[in-house]
C-alpha positions in Angstrom: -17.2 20.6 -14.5 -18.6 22.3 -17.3 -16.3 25.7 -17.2 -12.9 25.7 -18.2 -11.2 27.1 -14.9 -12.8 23.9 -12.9 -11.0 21.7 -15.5 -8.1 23.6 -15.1 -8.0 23.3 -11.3 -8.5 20.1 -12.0 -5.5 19.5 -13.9 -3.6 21.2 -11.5 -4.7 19.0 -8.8 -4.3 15.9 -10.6 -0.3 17.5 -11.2 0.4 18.0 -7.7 -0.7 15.0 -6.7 1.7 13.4 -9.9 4.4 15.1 -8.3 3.5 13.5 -4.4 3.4 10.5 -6.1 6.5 10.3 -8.8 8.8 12.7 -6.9 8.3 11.7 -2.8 7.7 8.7 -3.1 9.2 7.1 -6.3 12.4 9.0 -6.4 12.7 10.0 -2.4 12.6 13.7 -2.6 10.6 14.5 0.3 11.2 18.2 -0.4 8.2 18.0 -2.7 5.4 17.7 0.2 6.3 21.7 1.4 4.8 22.1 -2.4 1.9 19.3 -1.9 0.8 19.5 1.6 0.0 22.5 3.9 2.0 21.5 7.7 -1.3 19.9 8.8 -3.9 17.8 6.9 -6.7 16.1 8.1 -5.6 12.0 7.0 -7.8 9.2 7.1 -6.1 6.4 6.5 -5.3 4.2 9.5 -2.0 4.5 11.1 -0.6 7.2 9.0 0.3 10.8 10.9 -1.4 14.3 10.0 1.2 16.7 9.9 3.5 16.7 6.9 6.9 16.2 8.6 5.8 13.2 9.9 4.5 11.9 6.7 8.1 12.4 5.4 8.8 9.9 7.6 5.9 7.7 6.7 7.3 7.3 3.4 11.2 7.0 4.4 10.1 3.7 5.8 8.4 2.5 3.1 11.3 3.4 0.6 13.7 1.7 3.0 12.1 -1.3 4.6 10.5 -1.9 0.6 13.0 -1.2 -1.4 13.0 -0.9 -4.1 9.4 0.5 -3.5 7.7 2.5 -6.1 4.1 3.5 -6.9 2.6 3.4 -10.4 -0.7 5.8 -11.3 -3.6 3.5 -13.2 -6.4 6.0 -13.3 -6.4 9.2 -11.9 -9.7 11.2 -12.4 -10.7 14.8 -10.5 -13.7 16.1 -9.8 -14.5 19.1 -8.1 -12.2 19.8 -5.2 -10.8 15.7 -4.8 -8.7 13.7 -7.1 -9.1 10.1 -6.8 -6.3 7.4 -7.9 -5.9 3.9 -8.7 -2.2 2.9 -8.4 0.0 -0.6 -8.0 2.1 -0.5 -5.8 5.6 -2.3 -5.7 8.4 -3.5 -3.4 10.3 -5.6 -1.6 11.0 -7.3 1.7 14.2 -7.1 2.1 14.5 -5.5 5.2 11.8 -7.3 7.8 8.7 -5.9 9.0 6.2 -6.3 12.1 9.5 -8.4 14.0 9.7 -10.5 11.1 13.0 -11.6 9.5 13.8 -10.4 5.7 11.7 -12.9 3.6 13.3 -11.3 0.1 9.9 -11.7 -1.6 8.5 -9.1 -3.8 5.0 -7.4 -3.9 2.6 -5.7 -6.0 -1.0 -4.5 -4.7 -3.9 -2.1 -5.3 -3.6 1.2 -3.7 -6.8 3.6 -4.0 -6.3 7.0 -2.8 -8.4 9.9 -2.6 -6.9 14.0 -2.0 -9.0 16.8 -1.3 -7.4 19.9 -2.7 -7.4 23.7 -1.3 -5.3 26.2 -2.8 -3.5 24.3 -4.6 -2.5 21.9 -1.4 -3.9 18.3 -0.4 -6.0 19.3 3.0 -7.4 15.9 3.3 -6.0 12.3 2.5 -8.2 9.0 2.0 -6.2 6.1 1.6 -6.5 2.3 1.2 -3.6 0.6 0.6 -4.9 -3.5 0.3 -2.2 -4.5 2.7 -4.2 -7.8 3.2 -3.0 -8.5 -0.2 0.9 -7.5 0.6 1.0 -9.0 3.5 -0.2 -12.4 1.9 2.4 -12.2 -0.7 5.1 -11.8 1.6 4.3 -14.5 3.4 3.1 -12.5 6.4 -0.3 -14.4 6.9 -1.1 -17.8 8.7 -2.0 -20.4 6.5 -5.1 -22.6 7.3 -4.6 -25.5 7.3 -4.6 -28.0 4.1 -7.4 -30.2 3.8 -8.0 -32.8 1.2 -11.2 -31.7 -0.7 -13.2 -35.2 -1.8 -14.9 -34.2 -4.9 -18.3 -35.7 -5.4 -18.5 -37.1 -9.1 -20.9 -34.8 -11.3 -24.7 -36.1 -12.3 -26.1 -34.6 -15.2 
């Protein structure tokens, strides 16, 4: 935005969601989301919940089934009313997940996330979280099978 109060309100979006981000979910203080999140948001990222309280919970899982699980902001740009961010994030199964025994292996994957702001609050949440990626690195996935690949020689 070309005025100075849209960059502000930018900044001060792009702080709020810092503070989701380092604050709830890095350090665990879920206090932080009565300051982030109005009691209901509309969220669009599969299987999470829309109220706030239950989004507490959402990430008391991931802290304790991942641990030590942290996100790390790449890129964060706002414009207008949204802030978008590129993040890794970081963990480790040590607890089991989807009936799975503990495998002890460690992840790191490509979150995108995208917060549309209203006074001051995230009203709407677009996340994608590339859990295709996590789930292949803790050995979550079926392998195909091997086959031997017969390598036809090069003619130049």
């Amino acid at each position: 935005m070309a005025d100075g109060g849209g960059e502000a309100l930018g900044e001060q979006s792009k702080e709020v969601f810092r503070r989701l981000i380092e604050e709830g979910f890095n350090e665990g203080d879920l206090r932080v989301l009565d300051d982030c999140f109005p009691p209901s948001y509309a969220e669009h990222q599969f299987d999470l919940p829309s109220t706030r309280e239950e989004f507490k919970g959402t990430i008391r899982f991931l802290r304790e089934t991942f641990s030590p699980f942290s996100l790390t902001i790449e890129d964060m740009v706002a414009d207008g009313d949204k802030v978008w961010a590129r993040m890794t994030g970081r963990g480790m199964d040590g607890k089991g997940f989807m009936g799975r025994p503990p495998t002890g292996r460690s992840f790191a994957i490509t979150v995108i996330d995208v917060c549309r702001f209203e006074g001051g609050k995230i009203v709407e949440h677009w996340g994608v979280p590339d859990r295709f990626h996590q789930m292949a690195q803790l050995d979550a996935l079926p392998r195909p099978p091997r086959r031997s690949v017969r390598r036809e020689p090069r003619r130049d």
